[in-house]
N, C-alpha and C positions, 0 to 999 in steps of 0.2 A: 347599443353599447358595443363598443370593441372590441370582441374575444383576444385575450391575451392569459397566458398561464404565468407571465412574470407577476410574481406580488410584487402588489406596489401601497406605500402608504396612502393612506385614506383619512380625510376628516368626514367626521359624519357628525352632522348636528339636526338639533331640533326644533318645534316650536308645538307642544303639545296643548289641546286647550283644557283639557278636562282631569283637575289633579288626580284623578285612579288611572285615567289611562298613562300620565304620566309616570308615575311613581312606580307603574308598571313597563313602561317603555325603560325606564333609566335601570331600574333592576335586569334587566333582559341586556342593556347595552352595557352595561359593567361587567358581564358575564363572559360576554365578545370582544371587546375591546378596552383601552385604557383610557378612562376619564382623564380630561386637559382640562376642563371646568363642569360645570353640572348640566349644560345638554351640550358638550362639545366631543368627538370623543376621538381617538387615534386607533384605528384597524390598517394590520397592514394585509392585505387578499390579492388575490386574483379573481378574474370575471366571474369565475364560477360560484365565489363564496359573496361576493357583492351580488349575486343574484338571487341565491342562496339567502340571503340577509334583506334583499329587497322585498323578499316574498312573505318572510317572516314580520317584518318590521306591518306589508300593507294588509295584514289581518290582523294587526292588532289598533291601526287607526282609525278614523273616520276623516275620509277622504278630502270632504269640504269643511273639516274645522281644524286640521292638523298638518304642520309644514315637517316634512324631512328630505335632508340634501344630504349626498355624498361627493363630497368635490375630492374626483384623486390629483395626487401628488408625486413629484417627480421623485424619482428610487431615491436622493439620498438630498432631500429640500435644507434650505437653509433655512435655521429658527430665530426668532426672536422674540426675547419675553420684556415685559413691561410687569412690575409689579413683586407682587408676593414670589416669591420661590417654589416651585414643584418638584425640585429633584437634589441631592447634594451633588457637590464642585463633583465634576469626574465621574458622576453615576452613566451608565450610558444601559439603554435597553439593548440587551441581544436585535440586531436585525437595522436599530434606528439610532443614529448619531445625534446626539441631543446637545445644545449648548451647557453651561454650565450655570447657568440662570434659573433651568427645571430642576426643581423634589422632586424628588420620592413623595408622594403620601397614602398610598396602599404596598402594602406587602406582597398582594394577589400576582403581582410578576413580577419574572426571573430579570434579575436585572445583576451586573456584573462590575467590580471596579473597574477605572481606566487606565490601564498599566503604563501608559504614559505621561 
């Protein structure tokens, strides 16, 4: 992995096979990052905290029955949504530019109108 201290966004998804470790993994990754769907999730880190989260994440699996990926993302990615709504018109997260396509649907982050 490439030491870098720029955070940068991160998807981090799942494929957990056993519903306790799941139910367990998705409470641990809500706590860290912003859920986009139910094992999808948006962190934004540096090396250090993806290491940090790699370490944590591979004591809680079981190695040959459970997939997890973190594909990072360039500082300011362009989005596109298909579907239901995750955010209202103009919501934008502190740190991440979002279309207007994304809700809101937790309150657990600081998110800010778009004075624009």
């Amino acid at each position: 992995m490439l030491m870098t201290k720029q955070r940068l966004p991160h998807i981090v998804t799942y494929d957990i096979a056993d519903p306790k470790r799941l139910r367990r993994i998705h409470r641990f990754m809500k706590k860290v990052a912003l859920p986009l769907q139910y094992s999808v999730f948006l962190l934004e880190a540096d090396t250090k905290r993806i290491e940090a989260l790699l370490k944590q994440l591979r004591m809680m699996i079981k190695a040959n029955e459970d997939d997890i990926r973190i594909y990072p993302l360039p500082h300011q990615p362009d989005w596109c949504s298909l579907g239901k709504p995750l955010w209202q018109d103009g919501v934008q997260l502190v740190g991440f530019k979002l279309p207007l396509e994304f809700h809101l649907q937790t309150e657990t982050y600081w998110v800010e109108q778009d004075k624009n």
